[in-house]
N, C-alpha and C positions, 0 to 999 in steps of 0.2 A: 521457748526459753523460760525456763525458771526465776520469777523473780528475786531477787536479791533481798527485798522488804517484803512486810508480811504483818495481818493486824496487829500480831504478836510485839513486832518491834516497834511499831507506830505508837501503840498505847505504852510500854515501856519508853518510849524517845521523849514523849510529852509527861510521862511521870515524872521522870529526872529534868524536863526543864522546869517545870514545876515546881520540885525540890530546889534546886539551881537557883532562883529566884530569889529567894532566901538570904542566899551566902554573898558575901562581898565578893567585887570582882577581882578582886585581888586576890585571892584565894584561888577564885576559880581559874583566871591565867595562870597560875602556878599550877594546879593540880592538871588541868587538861594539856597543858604544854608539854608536861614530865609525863602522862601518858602517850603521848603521840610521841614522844622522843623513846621511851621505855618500849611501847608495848604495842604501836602502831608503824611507827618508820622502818624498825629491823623485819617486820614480816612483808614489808611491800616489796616488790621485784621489780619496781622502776621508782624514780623520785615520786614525791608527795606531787609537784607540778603535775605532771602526765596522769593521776589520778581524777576518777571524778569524785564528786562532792558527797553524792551519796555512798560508794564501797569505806569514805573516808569513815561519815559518819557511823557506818555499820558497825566497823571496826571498834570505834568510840564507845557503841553502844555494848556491845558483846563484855567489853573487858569490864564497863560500871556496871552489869549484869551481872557476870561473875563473882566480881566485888561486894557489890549489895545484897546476892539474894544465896549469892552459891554457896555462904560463909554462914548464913542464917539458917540453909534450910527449908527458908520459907518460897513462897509461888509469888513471882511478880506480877504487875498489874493484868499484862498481856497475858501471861501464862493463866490467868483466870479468865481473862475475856475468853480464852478458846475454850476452857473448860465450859465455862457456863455457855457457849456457842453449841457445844458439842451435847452437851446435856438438852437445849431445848429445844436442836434439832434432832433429837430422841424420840421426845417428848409430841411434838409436834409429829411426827411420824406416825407416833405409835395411837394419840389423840385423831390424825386425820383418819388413819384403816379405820379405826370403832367406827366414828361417827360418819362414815361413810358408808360399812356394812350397814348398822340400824339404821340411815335411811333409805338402802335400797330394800331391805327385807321389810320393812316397815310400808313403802310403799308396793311392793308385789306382795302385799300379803291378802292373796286370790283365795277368795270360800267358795269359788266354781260357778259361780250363779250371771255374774256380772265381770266379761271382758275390760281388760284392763284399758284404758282409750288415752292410743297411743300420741295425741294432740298433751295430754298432761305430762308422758313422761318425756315430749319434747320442750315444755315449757317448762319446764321445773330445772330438769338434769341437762338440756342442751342449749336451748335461747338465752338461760339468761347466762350462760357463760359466755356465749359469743357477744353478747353485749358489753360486757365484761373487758372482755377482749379488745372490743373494737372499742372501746372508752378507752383503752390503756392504750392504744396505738395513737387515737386522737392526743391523748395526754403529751404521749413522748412528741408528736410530730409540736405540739403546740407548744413545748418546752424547745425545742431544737429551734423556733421561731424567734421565741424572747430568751434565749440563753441569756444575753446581756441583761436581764432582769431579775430580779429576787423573785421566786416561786415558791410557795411554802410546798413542802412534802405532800403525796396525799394523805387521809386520815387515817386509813389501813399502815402505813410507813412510820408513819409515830406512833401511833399504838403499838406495832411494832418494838419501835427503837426503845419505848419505854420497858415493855416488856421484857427486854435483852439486861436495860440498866436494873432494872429492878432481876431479873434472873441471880445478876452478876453480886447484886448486894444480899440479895434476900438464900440465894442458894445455896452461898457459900462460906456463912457464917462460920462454919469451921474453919475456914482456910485462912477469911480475912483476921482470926483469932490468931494464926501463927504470925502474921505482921507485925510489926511493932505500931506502937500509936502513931507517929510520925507518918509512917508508911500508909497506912490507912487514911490520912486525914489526907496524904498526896494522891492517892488512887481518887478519893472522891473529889477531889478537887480537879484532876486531870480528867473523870470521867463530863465531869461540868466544862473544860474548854473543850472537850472533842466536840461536845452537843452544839457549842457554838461554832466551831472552825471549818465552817461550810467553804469557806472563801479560800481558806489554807490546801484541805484536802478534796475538794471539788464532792462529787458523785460518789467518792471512796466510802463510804459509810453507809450508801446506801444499798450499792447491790448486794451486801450479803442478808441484808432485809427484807431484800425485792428475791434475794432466792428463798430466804424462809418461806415467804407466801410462794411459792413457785411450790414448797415443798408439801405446805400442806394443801396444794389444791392437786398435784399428783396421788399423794396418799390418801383423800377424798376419793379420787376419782378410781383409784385401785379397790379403795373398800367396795363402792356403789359396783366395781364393773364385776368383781368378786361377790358383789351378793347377786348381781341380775343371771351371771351365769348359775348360780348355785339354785334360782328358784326353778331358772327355765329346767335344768338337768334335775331337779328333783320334786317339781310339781307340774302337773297338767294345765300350765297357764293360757290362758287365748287372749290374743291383741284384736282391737277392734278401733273402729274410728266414729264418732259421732260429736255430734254439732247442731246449737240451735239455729247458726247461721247455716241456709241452704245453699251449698255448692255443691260442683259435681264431680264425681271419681275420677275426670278427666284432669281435673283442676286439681287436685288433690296428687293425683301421678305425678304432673307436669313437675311441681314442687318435690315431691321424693325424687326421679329422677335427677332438679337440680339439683338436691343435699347431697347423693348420691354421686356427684361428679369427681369427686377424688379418689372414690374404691370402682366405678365403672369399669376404667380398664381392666382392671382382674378378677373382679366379682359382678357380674352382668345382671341383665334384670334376673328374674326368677331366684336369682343366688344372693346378692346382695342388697336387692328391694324388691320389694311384690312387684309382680305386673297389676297392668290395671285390671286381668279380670280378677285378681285376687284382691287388689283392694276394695273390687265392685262387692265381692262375696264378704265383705269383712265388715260392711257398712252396716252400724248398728241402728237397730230403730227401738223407739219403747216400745211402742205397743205389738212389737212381734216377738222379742226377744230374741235369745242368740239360737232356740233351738231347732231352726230350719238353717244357720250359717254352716257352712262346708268345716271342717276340722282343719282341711290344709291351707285355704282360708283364714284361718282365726291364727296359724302358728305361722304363714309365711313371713310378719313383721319382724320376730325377735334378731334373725341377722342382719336386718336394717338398722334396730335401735344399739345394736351391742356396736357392730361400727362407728354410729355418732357418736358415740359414748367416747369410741377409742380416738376417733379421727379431731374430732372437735371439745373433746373435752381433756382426755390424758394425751395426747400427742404434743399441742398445742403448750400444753405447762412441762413439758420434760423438754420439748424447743427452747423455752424461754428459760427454765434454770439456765440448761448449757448456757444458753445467749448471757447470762447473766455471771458466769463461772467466768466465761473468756472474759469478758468485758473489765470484772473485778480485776483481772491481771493485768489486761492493759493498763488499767489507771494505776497499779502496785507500779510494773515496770515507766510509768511516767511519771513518775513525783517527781519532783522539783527541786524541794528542800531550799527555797529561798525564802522565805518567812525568816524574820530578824530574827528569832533562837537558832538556830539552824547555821545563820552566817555571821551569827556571833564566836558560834563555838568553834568554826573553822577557823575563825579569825584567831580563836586564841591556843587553837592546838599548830598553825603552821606559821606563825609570826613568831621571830625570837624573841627573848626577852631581852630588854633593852635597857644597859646599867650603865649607869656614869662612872660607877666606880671599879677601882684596880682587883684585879682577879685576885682572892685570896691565894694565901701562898699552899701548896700542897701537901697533904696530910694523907692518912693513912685510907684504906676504899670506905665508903662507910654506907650504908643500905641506907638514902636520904633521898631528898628529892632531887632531879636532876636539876641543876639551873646554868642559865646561861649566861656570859660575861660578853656582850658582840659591844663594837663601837655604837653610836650615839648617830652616828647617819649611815648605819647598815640596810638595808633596802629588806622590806619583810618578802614573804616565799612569792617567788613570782604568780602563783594559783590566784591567790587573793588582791595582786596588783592588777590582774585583771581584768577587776571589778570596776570600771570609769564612773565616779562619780558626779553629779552635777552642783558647786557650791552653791547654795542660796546666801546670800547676807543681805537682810535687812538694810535699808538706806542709811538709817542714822547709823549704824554700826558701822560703814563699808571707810569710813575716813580713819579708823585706828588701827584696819589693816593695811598692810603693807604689802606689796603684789605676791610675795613669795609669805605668805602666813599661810594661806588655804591651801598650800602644796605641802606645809607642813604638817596643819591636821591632817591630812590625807596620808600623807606617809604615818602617822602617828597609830593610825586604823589598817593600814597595809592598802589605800587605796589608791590609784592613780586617776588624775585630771582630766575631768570632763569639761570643764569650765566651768568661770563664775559668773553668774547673774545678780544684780541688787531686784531689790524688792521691797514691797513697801512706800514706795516715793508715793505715789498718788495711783488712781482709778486707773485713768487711760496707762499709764506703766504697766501695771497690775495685768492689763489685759496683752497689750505686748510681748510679757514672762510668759502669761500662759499661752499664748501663742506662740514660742517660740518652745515651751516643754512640749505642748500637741504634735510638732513638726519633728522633732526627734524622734531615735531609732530608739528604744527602748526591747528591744527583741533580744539582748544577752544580758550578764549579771550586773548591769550596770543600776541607777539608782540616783538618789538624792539627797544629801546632806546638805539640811538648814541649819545654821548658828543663830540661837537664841539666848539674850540674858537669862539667869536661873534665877535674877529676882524680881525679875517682872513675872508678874504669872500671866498663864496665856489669856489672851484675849480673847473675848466672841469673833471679832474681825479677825484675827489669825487663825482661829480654828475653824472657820468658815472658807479663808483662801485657801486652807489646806484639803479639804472637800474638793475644790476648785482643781486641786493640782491632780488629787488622788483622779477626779475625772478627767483632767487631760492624758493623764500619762498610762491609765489603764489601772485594773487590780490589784494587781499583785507583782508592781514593780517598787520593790525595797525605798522607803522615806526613813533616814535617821535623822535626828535632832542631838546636833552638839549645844549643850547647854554649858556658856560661860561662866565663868567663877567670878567672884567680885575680886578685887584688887586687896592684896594682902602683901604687902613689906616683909611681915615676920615668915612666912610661908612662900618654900619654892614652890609648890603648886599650890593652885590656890584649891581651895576647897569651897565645893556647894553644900547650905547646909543644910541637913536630914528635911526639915520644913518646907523648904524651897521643891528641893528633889521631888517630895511628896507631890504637893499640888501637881509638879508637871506630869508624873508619874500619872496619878488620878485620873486630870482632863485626859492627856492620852487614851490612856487604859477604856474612857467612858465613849470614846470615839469609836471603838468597837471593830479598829480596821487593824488585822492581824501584820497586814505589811508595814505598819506605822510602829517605829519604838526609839527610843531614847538611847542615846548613845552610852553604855558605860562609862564610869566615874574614874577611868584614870588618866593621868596627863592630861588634865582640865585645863585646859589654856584659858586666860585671862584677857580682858579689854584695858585694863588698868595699867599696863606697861607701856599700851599701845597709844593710849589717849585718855581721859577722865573718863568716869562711868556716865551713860545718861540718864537726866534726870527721869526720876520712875513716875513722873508726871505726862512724859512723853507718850504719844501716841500712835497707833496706826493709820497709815492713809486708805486704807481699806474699808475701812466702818467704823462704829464706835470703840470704847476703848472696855465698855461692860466686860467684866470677866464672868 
């Protein structure tokens, strides 16, 4: 089955959150709600519920494609990543034939005098690729041990990865020229969170890496097998074997025979490896020279060595592209799309918009945005209800809520109730909460919402328990933070202000964990209706109060 995503859309999907980033969320609940009511709901053939998360997104993505690049003319981010993909799997192609031919011709390049000793063209062109090999096998098996661990890339895989980013900047200066400045400054800045978001999209960014190298160790191996046949078929070369170490032709068979064990069945001795008395006959000495060696002698190796070539060198890397082709798909068709951009934007293309006020009265059609008028406790799309999430509140906060407030932010977000937990009271609690997140089912869209003041900035001890939680609960299970507003009379919602936001923004953002983000700024619920604010002298029972 064909996937549905594709790098194309993934580097496009992270440009526009990128851009998105930028603009108030007030904006962006309007514009993505009036697309999924315009340009996404009339083309689905069952309700938005019965869809999954990703066709939703796709769909999302197709139409701000359209919008942004089909109107300008110009190539989106994606639409270059393939280009420059495709260019410097060319390149690499056409790089690995050369320098594969000039080392095979380079090294048979036979003046007749002295047999070529076939112990070099195993250690050169065969040995050290099975090592190779077998280091990359130990690697994966050693990765699939500490999966649960951070592993850096190998150093071949970022040289690599570098080479693609720089391909994609330096190759396509014309292209990134039909961009506008905005656009450009979003591509580099999107191509800087792919390089980080290992934890987002797993392995995804690496196999078509790991197939580059796959690609140029084929077309290597195509150049070399294209020069070795071209000298055999057009020079008089003779293979011979010698060694200052003394063993015997016995010893020496035993050994081709085993290399020999994958073509055996269909290429038998004399056809696919010398016999031993043709390797007895082939055995070089100095002080005799080759010219008492048999002639059929001297050429029975070269359908031994062309085999290794084929069997252990190009076989072995056209296995592992493929291996590597399928595997890229599986993880295309296994994404996830649960990373807070992702279930923000679901959140605000299938949740109505929610007004207090009376529908204006009716006027003439007009090309505008769609909006919505629904009641004030209408229930958002049941897709996004659910999502269960788990309240946190802090101890000193938990006396100005009232038992039904946390079922209100949650409807507020389109989420329904997983329970509330306090937190923060002292140590031994602290350890209890996370004991009781470790023992949950965390295995569907469910998640974590803490409410924190927005003018307290975060603390060491809060950003430390939240490490705590992040390791109870697993990776990449969604943690939002509703940050409260201070108490304002003159203002129905109260507002956080730009200063505040910032700082929490920052700590977050320098936390470095993709599932971790801050709840957008609207219908910011208040502490100040509910009970006085507390003092910002207060502290956590967790650790110190150091920010």
């Amino acid at each position: 089955m064909k996937p549905l995503w594709n790098y194309k859309d993934i580097f496009d999907l992270e440009f526009f959150f990128h851009k998105d980033s930028t603009m108030r969320n007030g904006s962006l609940v309007q514009r993505d709600r009036d697309i999924f009511l315009r340009h996404i709901e009339p083309t689905l053939a069952t309700t938005a519920t019965g869809q999954n998360s990703g066709r939703l997104l796709h769909l999302w993505l197709e139409h701000r494609r359209r919008t942004e690049f089909g109107a300008r003319g110009s190539l989106s981010p994606g639409a270059l990543f393939i280009e420059a993909h495709r260019t410097l799997r060319l390149v690499i192609l056409v790089a690995g034939l050369f320098f594969g031919s000039m080392i095979g011709l380079g090294f048979f390049n036979y003046a007749g005098t002295t047999p070529v000793n076939i112990f070099s063209f195993l250690v050169f062109f065969i040995f050290t690729q099975v090592l190779v090999l077998v280091a990359l096998l130990l690697s994966a098996g050693l990765r699939s041990l500490l999966r649960h661990r951070r592993i850096s890339p190998p150093l071949a895989i970022r040289l690599m990865a570098d080479l693609v980013i720089r391909t994609i900047l330096w190759g396509h200066r014309n292209l990134l020229g039909r961009m506008w400045a905005d656009s450009r400054d979003s591509l580099a800045a999107s191509l800087g969170l792919l390089k980080s978001a290992q934890r987002i999209y797993g392995s995804l960014f690496f196999w078509p890496l790991f197939a580059l190298l796959q690609m140029l160790a084929i077309a290597m191996n195509t150049g070399l097998l294209a020069a070795t046949l071209f000298r055999i078929l057009t020079s008089d070369i003779a293979f011979g074997w010698q060694s200052t170490v003394q063993f015997s032709a016995q010893a020496l068979h035993r050994l081709v025979a085993l290399i020999s064990l994958p073509w055996s069945w269909c290429c038998p001795e004399n056809t696919g490896y010398p016999s031993l008395a043709a390797i007895e006959g082939s055995r070089i000495i100095l002080k005799d020279g080759i010219s008492a060696l048999a002639t059929s002698d001297l050429v029975s190796w070269w359908p031994f060595l062309v085999l290794c070539l084929l069997v252990y060198g190009l076989l072995p890397r056209i296995i592992l592209y493929a291996a590597a082709l399928i595997i890229q798909r599986r993880c295309l068709n296994r994404l996830s799309f649960r990373h807070p951009p992702c279930l923000n934007l679901l959140q605000r293309m299938q949740t109505p918009t929610v007004s207090t006020q009376a529908a204006p009265e009716p006027g003439p059609p007009a090309a505008e945005p769609v909006s919505e008028t629904v009641a004030a406790d209408e229930m958002p799309a049941q897709s996004m209800r659910d999502r269960r999430m788990v309240v946190l509140i802090p101890e000193d906060l938990a006396p100005a809520f009232a038992a039904a407030e946390p079922l209100r932010l949650l409807d507020q977000h389109g989420f329904s109730h997983g329970g509330t937990i306090r937190f923060m009271e002292n140590y031994d609690k602290d350890r209890e909460v996370l004991n009781d997140l470790r023992q949950r089912d965390w295995t569907g869209d469910g998640g974590i919402l803490i409410l924190m003041e927005s003018w307290m900035p975060p603390l060491i001890a809060f950003l430390s328990f939240l490490g705590e939680i992040r390791q109870a609960i697993g990776p990449n299970v969604p943690i939002l933070i509703e940050l409260l507003g201070r108490p304002d009379t003159a203002a129905a919602t109260p507002v956080i202000p730009e200063g505040d936001w910032l700082v929490w923004t920052r700590k977050i953002s320098a936390l470095g964990d993709p599932f971790l983000d801050i709840a957008p700024a609207h219908h910011r619920p208040a502490t100040g209706s509910l009970s006085p604010a507390p003092s910002p002298a207060s502290t956590s029972a967790t650790g110190t109060d150091d920010t």
